[in-house]
C-alpha positions, 0 to 999 in steps of 0.5 A: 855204378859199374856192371858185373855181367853174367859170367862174373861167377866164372871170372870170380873162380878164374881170378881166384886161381893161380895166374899161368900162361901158356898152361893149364892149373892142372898138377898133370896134363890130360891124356893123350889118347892112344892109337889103336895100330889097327885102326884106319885113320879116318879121312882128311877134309878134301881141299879145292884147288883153289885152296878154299876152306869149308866154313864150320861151326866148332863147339868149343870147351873152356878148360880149367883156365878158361882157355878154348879146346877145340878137337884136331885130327893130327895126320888123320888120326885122333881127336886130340884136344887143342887150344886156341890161342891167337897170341901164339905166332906158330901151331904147336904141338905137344912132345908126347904126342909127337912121339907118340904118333911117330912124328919125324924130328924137324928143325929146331926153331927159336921163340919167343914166351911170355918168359924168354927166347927159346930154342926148341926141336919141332916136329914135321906134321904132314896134315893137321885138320879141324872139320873141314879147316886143314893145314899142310905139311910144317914143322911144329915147335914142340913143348911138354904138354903139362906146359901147354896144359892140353895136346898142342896150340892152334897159333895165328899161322894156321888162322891168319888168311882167315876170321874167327868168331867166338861166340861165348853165349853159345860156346861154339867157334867158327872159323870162315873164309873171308876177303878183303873189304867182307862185310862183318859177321856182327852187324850190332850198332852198340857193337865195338869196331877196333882196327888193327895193324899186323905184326908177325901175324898177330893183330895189334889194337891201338885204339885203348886208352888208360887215362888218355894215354894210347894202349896197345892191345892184342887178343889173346886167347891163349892167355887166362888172364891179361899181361902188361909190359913194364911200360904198361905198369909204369902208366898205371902206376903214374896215372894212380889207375890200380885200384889196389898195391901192386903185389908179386906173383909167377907166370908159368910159360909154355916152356915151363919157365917160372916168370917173375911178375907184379899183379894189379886191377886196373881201374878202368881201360877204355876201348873206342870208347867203352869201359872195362873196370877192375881189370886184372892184370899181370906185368912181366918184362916178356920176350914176347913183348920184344918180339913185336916191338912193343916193349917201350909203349905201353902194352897189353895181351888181352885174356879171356877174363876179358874177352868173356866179358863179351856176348861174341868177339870176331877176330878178321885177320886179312881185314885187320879188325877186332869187333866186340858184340856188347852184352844184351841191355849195354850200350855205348849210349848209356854208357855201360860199364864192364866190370872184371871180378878181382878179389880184394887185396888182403 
């Protein structure tokens, strides 16, 4: 018997919708909020000279794709609603809100979507904060927000000194320091420890398995839904892990490209040893897969259909680990399995 978990109605509306990464459903991007000229921007966080960065608590939403909004000040001025994304390699911006505040043109920078290698023009951000968590002057990719589906994205490069806890239960997100060798946030005996290894800042999981066969996994939070490489679904294929034909489908990248792409559940991954059932997943020969070296191994970039699965997930990234807090009543001793709500193919 598998086990559908408390979010499984959310994840039921979520599977039902059109599968986009890097975007949100939405036929028009939210607003962008204007800035009164007259209005003093509101001050900066202070920050140590040792560099350290003030702990916080963030309330997060989850957009129509499931995606975390978090609220940033750009250059002391805003909120402006950013997601999260720990798949992205770089912060990225929205145009509009670019040029809406001024913001002076930088270099044009090249990379890699779930589509293609892409060059796009940035922008110089002289200061980007989120309560008490500042990032200094850089140049931002810029995209068009009803790509992006909100006002920018916080990539790796602003979170990879430190640890991210994502807590599904309360919806809220903390963002700390940490030190090599710090003891774990989640300290849940049932709780599943992973360890990584980095790659262009990202950390990259090796300890899942598709019938016995090693995966590599990245948490990405930036994406709805999970997405495979073809390696991936050559695997699921040999190993008769689908749980129903394979059908075609469109990802929708933050460039605005159009990806071709096959659609699939996935019977069953297992993560040190616990089960995800009926994973939906998409599979696309994606740049992003090149840019990690990741194309010829199976691969997987874990979505927040999955993710949400979880009570909390803790992501540390100078430690090189992902720790996965079970929901109430399962465990690793009985077994529990979790299942991922994927519509019946037609």
């Amino acid at each position: 018997m598998t086990h559908v978990t408390k979010r499984s109605v959310l994840l039921a509306l979520l599977a039902g919708a059109p599968l986009l990464v890097g975007a949100t459903p939405a036929p028009a991007p939210p607003p962008v909020v204007p800035v009164p000229a007259s209005a003093p921007p509101p001050a900066t966080p202070p920050i140590t000279s040792s560099g350290e960065v003030t702990p916080f608590i963030q309330p997060f939403d989850l957009d129509a794709t499931q995606r975390m909004a978090v609220n940033v000040m750009v250059e002391g001025r805003g909120p402006f609603s950013f997601l999260v994304d720990t798949g992205a390699e770089r912060t990225v911006i929205a145009r509009e809100l670019a040029e809406r505040l001024g913001l002076v043109e930088g270099a044009k920078l090249r990379l890699a979507t779930i589509g293609s290698s892409t060059v796009v023009t940035s922008y110089r951000v002289a200061a980007l904060s989120m309560t008490g968590l500042h990032m200094t002057p850089f140049d931002a990719p810029a995209f068009a927000g009803r790509h992006i589906g909100a006002a920018g994205l916080i990539g790796v490069d602003m979170l990879e000194n430190r640890r991210v806890l994502i807590d599904f239960r309360a919806e809220t997100m903390q963002i700390l320091e940490t030190r090599r060798r710090a003891r774990p946030i989640i300290d849940d005996g049932d709780a599943i420890v992973v360890t990584a290894r980095n790659m262009a800042g990202r950390l990259i999981l090796s300890d899942a398995r598709i019938d016995g066969k090693r995966v590599d996994v990245i948490v990405d939070t930036g994406a709805q839904t999970s997405v495979g490489n073809p390696a991936l679904q050559k695997l699921v294929a040999a190993r008769r892990q689908n749980n129903f034909p394979f059908f075609p489908t469109v990802l929708n990248a933050v460039s605005g490209e159009a990806v071709p792409a096959t659609r699939t559940g996935i019977k069953r991954i297992k993560i040190n040893g616990v089960d995800v059932n009926d994973l939906p997943v998409s599979f696309a020969d994606s740049q992003a897969f090149r840019a990690l070296d990741l194309e010829e191994r199976p691969a997987l970039l874990l979505g927040m259909d999955s993710l949400s699965l979880f009570d909390r997930v803790e992501i540390d990234f100078p430690n090189k680990r992902v720790i996965f807090e079970l929901p109430s009543g399962a465990s690793r001793d009985n077994r529990q399995r979790f299942a991922a709500y994927f519509p019946p193919a037609k």
